[in-house]
C-alpha positions in Angstrom: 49.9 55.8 -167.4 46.6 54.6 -168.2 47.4 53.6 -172.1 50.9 51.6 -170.6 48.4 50.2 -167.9 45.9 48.7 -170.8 48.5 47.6 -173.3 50.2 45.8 -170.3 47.6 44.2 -168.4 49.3 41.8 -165.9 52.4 43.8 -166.2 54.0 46.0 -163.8 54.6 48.9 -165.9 55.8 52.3 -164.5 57.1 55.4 -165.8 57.4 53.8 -169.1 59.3 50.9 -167.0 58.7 47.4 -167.4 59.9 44.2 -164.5 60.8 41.6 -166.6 61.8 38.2 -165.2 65.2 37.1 -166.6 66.6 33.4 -165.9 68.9 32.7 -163.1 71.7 31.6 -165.4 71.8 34.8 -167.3 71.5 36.2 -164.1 75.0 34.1 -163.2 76.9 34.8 -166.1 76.1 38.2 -166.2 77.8 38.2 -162.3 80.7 36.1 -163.4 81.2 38.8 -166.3 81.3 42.1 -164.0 83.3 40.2 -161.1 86.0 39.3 -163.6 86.4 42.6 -165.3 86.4 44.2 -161.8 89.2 42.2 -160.8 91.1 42.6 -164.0 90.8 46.1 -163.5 92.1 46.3 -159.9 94.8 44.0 -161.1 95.8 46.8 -164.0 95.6 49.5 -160.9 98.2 47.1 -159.0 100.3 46.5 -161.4 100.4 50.6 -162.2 100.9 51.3 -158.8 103.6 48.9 -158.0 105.8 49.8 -161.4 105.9 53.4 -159.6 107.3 51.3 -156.2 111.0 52.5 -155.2 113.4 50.2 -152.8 114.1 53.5 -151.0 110.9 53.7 -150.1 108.4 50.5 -150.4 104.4 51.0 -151.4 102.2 49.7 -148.9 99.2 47.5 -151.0 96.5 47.4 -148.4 92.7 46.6 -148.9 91.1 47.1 -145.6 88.4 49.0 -144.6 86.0 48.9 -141.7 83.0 50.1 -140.4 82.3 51.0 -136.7 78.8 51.7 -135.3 78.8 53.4 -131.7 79.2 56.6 -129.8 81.7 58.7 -131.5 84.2 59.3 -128.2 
């Protein structure tokens, strides 16, 4: 750690890591980039799940999930 230490003085270097600063518009885009292929993929999972839907007997598409905090009565 020592050698990492003197070849990157001013650095935070550990276990052969090293922070970097990176600008707030890669930053941005790079957000933009993972929230849009997230949703494109839920969107594929949708329209996969509704294809399988029957009249007989509907598909229920709901996102909601909670969490409680208290005593467990």
């Amino acid at each position: 750690m020592t050698a990492e230490n003197d070849k990157f003085k001013d650095n935070i270097v550990i276990g052969g890591l090293m922070l970097c600063r990176i600008p707030g518009e890669i930053v941005d885009e790079r957000n933009e980039f993972y929230k849009k292929q997230a949703s494109s993929q839920m969107q594929a999972v949708d329209n996969s799940l509704m294809r399988e839907n029957d009249p007989r007997m509907p598909l229920f598409n709901q996102r909601k999930s909670s969490v409680k905090f208290g005593r467990g009565n």
